[in-house]
ROVO-637339 format. One line per 3 residues: for each residue x, y, z of C-alpha. Coordinates in nm, 2 decimals, padded with zeros to 4 digits. Each point is the difference from the previous one (the first is absolute). Example, Ala and Ser with C-alpha at 12.3 -4.5 7.8 and 13.67 -1.06 7.14 Angstrom:
# residues 2
01.23,-00.45,00.78 | 00.14,00.34,-00.07
END
This chain:
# residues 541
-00.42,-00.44,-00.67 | 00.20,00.13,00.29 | -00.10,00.31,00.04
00.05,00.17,00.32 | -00.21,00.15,00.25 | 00.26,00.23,00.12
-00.21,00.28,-00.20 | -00.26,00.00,00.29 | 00.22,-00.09,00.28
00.28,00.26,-00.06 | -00.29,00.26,00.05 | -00.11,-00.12,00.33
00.34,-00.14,00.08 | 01.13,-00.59,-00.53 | 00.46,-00.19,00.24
00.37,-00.13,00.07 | 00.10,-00.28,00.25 | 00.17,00.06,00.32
00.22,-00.26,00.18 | -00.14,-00.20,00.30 | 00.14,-00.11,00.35
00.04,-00.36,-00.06 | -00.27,-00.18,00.22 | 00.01,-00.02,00.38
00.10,00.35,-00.01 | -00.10,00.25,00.24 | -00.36,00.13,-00.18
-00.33,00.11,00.13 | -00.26,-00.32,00.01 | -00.15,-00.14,-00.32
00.23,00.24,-00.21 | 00.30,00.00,-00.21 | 00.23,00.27,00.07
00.26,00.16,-00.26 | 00.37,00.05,00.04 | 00.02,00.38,-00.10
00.22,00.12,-00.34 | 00.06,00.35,-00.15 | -00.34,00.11,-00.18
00.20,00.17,-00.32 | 00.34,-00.10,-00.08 | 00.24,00.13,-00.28
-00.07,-00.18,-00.29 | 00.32,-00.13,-00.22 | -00.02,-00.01,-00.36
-00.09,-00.37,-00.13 | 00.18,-00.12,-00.27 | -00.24,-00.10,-00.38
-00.24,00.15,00.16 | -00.21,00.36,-00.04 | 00.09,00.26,00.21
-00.26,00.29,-00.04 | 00.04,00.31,00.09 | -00.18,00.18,00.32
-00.32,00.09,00.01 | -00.08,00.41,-00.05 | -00.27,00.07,00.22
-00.24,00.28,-00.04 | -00.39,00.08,00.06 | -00.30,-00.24,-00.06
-00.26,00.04,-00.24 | -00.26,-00.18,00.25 | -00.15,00.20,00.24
-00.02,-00.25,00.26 | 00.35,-00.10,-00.05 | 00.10,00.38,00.01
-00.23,00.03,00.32 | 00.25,-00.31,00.18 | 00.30,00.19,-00.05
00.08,-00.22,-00.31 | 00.25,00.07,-00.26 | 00.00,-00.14,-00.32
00.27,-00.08,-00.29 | 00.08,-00.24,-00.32 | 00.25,-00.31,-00.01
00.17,-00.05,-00.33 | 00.05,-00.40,-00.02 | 00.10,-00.22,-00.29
-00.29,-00.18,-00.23 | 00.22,-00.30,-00.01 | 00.21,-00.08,00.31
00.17,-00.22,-00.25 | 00.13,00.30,-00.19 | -00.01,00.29,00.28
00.21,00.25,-00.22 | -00.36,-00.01,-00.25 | -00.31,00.17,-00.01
-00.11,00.11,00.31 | -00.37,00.03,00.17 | -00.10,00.23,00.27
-00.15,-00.12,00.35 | -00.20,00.25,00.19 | 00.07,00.03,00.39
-00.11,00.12,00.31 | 00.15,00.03,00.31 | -00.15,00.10,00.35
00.31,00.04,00.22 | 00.08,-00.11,00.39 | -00.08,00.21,00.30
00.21,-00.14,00.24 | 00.41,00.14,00.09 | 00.19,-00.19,-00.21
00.14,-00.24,00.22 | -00.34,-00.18,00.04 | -00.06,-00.02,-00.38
-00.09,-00.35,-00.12 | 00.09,00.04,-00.43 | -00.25,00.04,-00.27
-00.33,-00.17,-00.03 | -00.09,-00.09,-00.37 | -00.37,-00.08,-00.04
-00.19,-00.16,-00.30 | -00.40,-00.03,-00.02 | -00.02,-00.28,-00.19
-00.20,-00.04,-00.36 | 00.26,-00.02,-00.13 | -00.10,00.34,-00.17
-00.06,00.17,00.32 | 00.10,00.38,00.08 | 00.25,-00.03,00.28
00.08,00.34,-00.02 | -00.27,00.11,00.29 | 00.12,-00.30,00.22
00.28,00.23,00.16 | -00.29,00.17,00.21 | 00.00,-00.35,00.16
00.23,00.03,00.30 | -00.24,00.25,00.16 | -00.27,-00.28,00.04
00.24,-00.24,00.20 | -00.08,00.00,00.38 | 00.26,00.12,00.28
00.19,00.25,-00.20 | 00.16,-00.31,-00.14 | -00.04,00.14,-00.36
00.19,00.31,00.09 | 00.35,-00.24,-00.01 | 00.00,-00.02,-00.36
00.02,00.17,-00.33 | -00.32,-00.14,-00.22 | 00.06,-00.02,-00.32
-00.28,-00.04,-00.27 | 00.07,-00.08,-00.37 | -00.18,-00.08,-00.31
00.10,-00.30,-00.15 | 00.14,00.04,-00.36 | -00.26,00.07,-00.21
-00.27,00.13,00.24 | -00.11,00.30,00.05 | 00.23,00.29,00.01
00.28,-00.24,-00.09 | 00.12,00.06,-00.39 | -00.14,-00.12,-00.19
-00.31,-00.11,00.18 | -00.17,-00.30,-00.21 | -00.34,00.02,-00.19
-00.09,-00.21,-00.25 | -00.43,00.05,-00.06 | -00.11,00.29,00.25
-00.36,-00.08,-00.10 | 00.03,-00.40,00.06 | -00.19,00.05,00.37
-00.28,00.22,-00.14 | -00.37,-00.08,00.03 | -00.21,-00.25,-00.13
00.24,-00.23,-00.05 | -00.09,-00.40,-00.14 | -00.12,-00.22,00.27
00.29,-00.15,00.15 | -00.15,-00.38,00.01 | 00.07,-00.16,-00.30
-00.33,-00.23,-00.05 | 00.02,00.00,-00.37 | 00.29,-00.09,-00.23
-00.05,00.36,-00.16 | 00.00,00.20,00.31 | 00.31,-00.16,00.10
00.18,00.05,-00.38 | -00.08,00.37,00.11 | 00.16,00.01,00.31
00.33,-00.20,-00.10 | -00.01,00.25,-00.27 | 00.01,00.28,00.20
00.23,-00.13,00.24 | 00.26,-00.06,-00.29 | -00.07,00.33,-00.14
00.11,00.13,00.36 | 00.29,-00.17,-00.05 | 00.05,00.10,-00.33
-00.02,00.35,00.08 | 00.27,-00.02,00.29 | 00.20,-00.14,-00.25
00.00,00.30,-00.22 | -00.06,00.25,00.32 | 00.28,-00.12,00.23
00.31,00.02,-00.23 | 00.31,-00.10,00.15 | -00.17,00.00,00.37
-00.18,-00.24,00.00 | 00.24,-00.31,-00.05 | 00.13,00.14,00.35
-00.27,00.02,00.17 | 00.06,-00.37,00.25 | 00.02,00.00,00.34
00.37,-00.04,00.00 | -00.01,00.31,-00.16 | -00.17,00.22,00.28
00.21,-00.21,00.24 | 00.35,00.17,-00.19 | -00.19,00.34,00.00
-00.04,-00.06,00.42 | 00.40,00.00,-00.01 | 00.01,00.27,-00.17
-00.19,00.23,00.22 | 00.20,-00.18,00.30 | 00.30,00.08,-00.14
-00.10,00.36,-00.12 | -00.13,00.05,00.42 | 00.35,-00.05,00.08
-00.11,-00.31,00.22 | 00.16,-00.32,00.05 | -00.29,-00.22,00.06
-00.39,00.13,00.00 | -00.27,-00.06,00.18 | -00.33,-00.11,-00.21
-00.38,00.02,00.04 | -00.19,-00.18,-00.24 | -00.36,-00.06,-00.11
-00.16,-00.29,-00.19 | 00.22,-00.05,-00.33 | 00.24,00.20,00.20
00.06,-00.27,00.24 | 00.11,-00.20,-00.27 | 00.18,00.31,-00.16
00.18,-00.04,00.37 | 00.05,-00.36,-00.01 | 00.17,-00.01,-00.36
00.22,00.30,00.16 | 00.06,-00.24,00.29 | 00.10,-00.26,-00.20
00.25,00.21,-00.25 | 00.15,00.21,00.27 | -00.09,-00.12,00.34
00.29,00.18,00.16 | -00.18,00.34,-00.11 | -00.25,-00.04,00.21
-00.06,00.13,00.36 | -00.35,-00.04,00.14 | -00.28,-00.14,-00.25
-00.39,00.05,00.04 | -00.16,-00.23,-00.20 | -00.41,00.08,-00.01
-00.28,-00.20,-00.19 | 00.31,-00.28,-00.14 | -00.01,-00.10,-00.35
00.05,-00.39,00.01 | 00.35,-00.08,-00.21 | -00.11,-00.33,-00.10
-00.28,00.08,-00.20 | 00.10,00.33,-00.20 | -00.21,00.09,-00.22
-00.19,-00.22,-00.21 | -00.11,-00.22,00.34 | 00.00,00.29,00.18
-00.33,00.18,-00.17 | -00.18,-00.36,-00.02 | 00.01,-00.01,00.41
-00.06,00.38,00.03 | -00.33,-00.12,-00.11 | -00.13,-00.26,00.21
00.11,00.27,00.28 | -00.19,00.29,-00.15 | -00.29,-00.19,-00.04
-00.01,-00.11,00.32 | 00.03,00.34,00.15 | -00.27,00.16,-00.20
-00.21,-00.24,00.15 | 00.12,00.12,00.29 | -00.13,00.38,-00.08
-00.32,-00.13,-00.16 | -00.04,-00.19,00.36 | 00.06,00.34,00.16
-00.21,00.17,-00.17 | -00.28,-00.21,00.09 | 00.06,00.02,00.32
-00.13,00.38,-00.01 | -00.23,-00.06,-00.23 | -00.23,00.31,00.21
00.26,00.24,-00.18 | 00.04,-00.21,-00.35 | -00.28,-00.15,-00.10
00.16,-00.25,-00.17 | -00.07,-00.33,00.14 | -00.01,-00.16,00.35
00.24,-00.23,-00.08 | 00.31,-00.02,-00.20 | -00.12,-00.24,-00.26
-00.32,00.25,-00.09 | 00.31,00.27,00.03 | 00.19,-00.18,-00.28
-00.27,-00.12,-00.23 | -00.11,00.38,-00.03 | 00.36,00.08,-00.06
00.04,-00.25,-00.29 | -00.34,00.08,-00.13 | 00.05,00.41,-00.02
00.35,-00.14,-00.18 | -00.22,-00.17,-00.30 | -00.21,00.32,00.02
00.28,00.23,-00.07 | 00.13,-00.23,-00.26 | -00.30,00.06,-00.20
-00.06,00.38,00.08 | 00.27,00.18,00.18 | -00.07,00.22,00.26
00.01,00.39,-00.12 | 00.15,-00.14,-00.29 | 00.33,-00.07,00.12
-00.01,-00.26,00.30 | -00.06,-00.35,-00.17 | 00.08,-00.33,00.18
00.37,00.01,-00.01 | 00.02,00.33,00.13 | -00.27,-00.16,00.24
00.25,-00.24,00.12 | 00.26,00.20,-00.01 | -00.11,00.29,00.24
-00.09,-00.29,00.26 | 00.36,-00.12,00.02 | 00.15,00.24,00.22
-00.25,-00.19,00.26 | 00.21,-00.29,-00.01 | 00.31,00.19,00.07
-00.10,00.12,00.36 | -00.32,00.09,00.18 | 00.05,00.40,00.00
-00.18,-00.04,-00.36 | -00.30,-00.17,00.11 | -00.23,00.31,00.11
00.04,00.18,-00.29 | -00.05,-00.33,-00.27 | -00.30,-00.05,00.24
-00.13,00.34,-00.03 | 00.06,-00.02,-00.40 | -00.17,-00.33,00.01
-00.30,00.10,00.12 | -00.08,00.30,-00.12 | 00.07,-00.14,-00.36
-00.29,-00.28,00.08 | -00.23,00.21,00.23 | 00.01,00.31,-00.25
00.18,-00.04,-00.27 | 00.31,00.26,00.10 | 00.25,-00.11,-00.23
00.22,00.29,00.06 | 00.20,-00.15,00.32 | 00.08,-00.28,-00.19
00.21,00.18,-00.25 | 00.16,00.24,00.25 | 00.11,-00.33,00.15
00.13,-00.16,-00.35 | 00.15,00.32,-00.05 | 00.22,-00.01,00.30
00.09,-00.32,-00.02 | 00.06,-00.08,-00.38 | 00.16,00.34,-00.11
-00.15,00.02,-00.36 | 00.22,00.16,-00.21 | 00.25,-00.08,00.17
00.18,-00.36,-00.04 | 00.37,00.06,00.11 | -00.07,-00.22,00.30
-00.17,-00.28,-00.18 | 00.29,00.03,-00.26 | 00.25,-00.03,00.23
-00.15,-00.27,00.17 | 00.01,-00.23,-00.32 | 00.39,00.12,-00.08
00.13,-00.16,00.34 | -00.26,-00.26,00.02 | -00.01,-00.13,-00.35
00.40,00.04,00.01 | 00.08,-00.15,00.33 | -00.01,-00.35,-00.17
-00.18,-00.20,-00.26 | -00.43,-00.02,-00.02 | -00.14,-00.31,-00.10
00.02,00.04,-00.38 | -00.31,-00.23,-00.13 | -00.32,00.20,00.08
-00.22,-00.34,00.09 | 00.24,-00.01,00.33 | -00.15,00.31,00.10
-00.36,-00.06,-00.13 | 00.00,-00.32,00.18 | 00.18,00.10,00.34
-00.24,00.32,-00.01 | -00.34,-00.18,-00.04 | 00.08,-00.30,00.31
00.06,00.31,00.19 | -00.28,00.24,-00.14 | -00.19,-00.31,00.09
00.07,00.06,00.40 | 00.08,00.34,00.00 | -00.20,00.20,-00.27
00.02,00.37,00.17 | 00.37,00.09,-00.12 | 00.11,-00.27,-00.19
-00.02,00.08,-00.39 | 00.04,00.37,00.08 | 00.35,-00.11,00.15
00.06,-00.18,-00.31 | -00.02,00.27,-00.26 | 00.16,00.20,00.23
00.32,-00.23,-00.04 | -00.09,-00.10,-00.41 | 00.22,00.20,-00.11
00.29,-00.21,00.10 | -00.10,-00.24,-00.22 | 00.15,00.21,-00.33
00.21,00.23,00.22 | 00.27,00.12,-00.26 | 00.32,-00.05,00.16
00.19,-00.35,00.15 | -00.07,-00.08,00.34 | 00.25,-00.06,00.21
00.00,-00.23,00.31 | -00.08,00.05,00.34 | 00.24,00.05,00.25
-00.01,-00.33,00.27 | -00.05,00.23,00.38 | 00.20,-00.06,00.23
00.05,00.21,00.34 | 00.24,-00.17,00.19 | 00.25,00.27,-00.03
-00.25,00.22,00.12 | 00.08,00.09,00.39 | -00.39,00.11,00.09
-00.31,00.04,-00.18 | -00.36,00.10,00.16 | -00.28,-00.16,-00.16
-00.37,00.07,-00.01 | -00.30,-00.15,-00.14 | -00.36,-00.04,00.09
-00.10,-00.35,-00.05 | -00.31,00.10,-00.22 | 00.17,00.22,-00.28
-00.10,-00.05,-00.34 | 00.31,00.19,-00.22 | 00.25,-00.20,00.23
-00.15,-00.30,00.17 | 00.13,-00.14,00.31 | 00.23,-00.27,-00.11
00.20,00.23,-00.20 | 00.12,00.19,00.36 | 00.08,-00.35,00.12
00.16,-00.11,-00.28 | 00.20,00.29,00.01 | 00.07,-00.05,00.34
00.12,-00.29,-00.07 | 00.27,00.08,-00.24 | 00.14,00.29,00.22
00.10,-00.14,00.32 | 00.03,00.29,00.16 | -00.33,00.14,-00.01
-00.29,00.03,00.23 | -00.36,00.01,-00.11 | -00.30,00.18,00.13
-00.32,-00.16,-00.13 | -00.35,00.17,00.07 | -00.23,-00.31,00.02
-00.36,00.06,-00.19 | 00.15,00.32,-00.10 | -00.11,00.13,-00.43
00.21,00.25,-00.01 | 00.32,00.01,-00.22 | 00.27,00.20,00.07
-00.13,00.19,00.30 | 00.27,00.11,00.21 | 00.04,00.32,00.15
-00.35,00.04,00.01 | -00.08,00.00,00.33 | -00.04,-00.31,00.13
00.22,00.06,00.31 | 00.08,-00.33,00.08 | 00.19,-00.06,-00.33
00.15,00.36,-00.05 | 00.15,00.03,00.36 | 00.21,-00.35,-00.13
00.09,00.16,-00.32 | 00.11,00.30,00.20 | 00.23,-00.19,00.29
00.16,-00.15,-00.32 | 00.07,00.28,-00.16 | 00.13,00.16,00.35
00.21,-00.30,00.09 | 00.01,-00.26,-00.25 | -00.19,-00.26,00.24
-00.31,-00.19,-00.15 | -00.22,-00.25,00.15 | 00.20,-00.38,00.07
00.00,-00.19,-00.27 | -00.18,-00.34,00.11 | 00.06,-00.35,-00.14
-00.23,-00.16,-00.26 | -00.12,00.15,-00.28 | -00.24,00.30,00.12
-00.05,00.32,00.06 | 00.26,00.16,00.34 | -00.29,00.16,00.12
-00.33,00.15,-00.08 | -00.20,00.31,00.05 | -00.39,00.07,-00.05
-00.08,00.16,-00.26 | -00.20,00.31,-00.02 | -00.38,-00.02,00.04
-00.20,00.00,-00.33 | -00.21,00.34,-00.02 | -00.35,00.12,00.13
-00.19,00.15,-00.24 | -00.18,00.31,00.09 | -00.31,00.01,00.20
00.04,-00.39,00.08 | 00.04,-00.19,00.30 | 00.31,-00.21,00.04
-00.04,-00.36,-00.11 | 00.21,-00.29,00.08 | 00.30,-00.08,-00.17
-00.03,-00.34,-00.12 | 00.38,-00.17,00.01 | 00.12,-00.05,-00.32
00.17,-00.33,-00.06 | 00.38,00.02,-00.01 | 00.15,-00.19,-00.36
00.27,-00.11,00.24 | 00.39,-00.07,-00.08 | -00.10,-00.28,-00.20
-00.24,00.10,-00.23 | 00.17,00.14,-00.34 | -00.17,00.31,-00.12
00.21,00.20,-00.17
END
């Protein structure tokens, strides 16, 4: 389940290495400067390799991306880098150019918002959010990954699969859970016959060779990257393959590369239960605006009791208990969410408004509409191999259904598929960043898509890198958002190339607060009760 909550935060809101000074060099206090190198160089042709043509540029179809001064075109690149005079796809990308006189232009800035499955294509409005003009510098360019979106062909395999009403997601009898497995292998099934040659390359490495392609169709000799949730890994396995590509990196909400993906979804769990029991404890807490319980316990048992309610009589007809669960998730993603799953919440129980709920499934889930949730299984269940006997899943799911029962055998399903997925996997690739000159990591030490350890995991493996962690912070994948104390970092790094000291040990370099959780309307504030930390040594994800 790494989804990405770029959605939200590109509204209100990925990154190639630079050389350092070697240390003891002259640098402003508790940073790391950069030695300075040509932004765009003249790129060589590489031998075996794909050399695509440039990009033609032309108008946007998206308002808001013709409204930034965007311009828009198609990248021809092979379906098999292993045979690049074959069949070729189409990746759709967007470009938002530099402001600055072209001797202070710092290179392209390629961004990904995670999934994978996301739309990047709206990411190149990005730079306009980065404090201190720093943005200006650069040349943001937003893609969709193959097979998303307006990429051809985009990937669909059951439009209908996240409709309404759909079977209760806890399998409590051996019949409900022969009808999901079912239905997760007839997903699969229909991918099989849907994706055609696409989807067996669909892997990571596979978007990775597609990320040369646009660099090399840029006309730039390394690129800078931005990436979100599974983009941070999409940036690591970049890292790893061609780490003398890459300029300055942004890594925000870090995908752990120990535990991808099977482990991955199994600690994504424990974390998401624990932070909707964070909300439900917040929305006790203005219980005068809620009704809903003075404390979060009374909070959650009227969750989990509306969630058998809806199981046996859907409300309006279309919001059973999965979709129950499901329109609560975004909640555990970050705390902008909260007022209006509040507000939904309560005027479901107080008056029986069912309506809200489903504008908020809507928005969410997409029904008719599964090219994310398609592409999401062809990298995913691709990447590498599944458990293949089904009794490792039912057995790993129920321990952790047993501490965690808010998102774990939705999570499952959601993955299920993986289990029959029609083409061989192939193996993951081992990260390593140690050729990678600078990286800037960020993660707040609450997040439930990307848990903590994953950043300092990450950390670990690429030496040069500094992390930011936002202690007690729920939010995934929230930079550029406004919180000033983290943006105005990301901006002197994009300016200069110097991020916070890297300390010794095995922690975080430094640490900001993170944003205040919201007031709801016509309340008084409350205080914030401190959240515990899971720490550095706590594996979560």
């Amino acid at each position: 389940m790494q989804k990405s909550a770029i959605a939200t935060a590109a509204t209100g809101l990925l990154a190639a290495s630079l050389l350092f000074a070697p240390a003891g060099s002259a640098a402003q206090p508790g940073h790391v400067p950069a030695t300075q190198d040509p932004a765009r160089e003249t790129v060589s042709p590489e031998p075996d390799s794909f050399n695509p043509a440039p990009i033609k540029w032309g108008p946007c179809e998206d308002d808001s991306l013709r409204k930034a001064h965007a311009e828009c075109g198609m990248l021809e690149v092979p379906l098999d880098y292993a045979d690049p005079g074959g069949e070729k796809i189409s990746l759709a990308v967007s470009r938002v150019k530099h402001t600055v006189p072209e001797d202070q232009y710092q290179g392209a800035m390629l961004l990904n918002p995670g999934g994978p499955g996301g739309s990047g294509l709206a990411l190149a409005k990005l730079g306009s959010s980065v404090p201190k003009n720093a943005g200006a510098a650069y040349d943001w360019i937003g893609f969709d990954p193959r097979g998303v979106g307006a990429s051809k062909p985009a990937l669909s395999c059951d439009r209908d699969y996240f409709g309404y009403d759909r079977p209760d997601y806890t399998p409590d009898t051996p019949q409900k859970e022969r009808e999901l497995r079912d239905r997760s292998a007839r997903y699969a099934q229909a991918c099989g016959k849907s994706g055609g040659a696409l989807l067996n390359h669909m892997k990571t490495t596979d978007s990775v060779a597609d990320m040369e392609s646009i660099r090399k169709a840029l006309g730039q000799q390394r690129i800078n990257y931005y990436g979100f949730s599974y983009g941070t890994y999409l940036g690591q396995v970049y890292g790893t393959l061609h780490p003398d590509r890459m300029r300055r990196v942004v890594l925000d909400g870090v995908v752990n590369p120990e535990d991808v993906w099977y482990e991955n979804n199994l600690n994504q769990d424990v974390a998401f239960d624990r932070n909707i029991k964070i909300f439900f404890d917040w929305v006790a807490r203005y219980d005068s605006v809620y009704h809903l319980g003075t404390t979060g316990d009374q909070v959650e048992r009227r969750f989990y009791e509306q969630k058998a309610k809806l199981d046996a009589q859907p409300a309006g007809g279309v919001i059973g208990s999965d979709e129950w669960v499901d329109l609560f998730l975004q909640a555990g993603y970050e705390h902008k969410a909260w007022e209006q799953r509040a507000e939904a919440f309560s005027g479901w129980v107080q008056r029986g408004d069912w309506q809200p709920l489903k504008k908020i499934y809507d928005s969410d889930n997409s029904p008719g509409d599964d090219n994310n949730f398609a592409v999401y299984n062809a990298v995913q269940c691709s990447d590498l191999q599944w458990p293949r006997q089904w009794n490792r899943w039912r057995v790993d799911n129920w321990i952790t259904h047993a501490k965690a029962p808010f998102e774990t055998w939705a999570n499952a399903w959601y993955n299920a598929s993986c289990q029959s997925w029609p083409v061989e996997p192939g193996e993951p690739v081992d990260v390593d960043g140690g050729g990678v000159q600078s990286a800037l990591l960020i993660n707040e030490e609450l997040d439930a898509a990307t848990p903590y350890p994953g950043a300092l995991e990450t950390r670990k493996r690429f030496p040069n890198s500094s992390l930011i962690s936002l202690p007690g912070g729920t939010t995934h994948s929230g930079s550029l958002s406004g919180n000033r104390c983290l943006d105005d970092q990301i901006a002197d790094y994009l300016n200069t190339g110097e991020r916070p000291a890297r300390k010794p040990g095995g922690g975080p370099d430094t640490t900001c607060e993170p944003l205040p959780q919201p007031v709801p309307k016509g309340a008084k504030p409350q205080p914030q009760r401190p959240e515990t930390s899971p720490g550095g040594s706590e594996h979560q994800d």
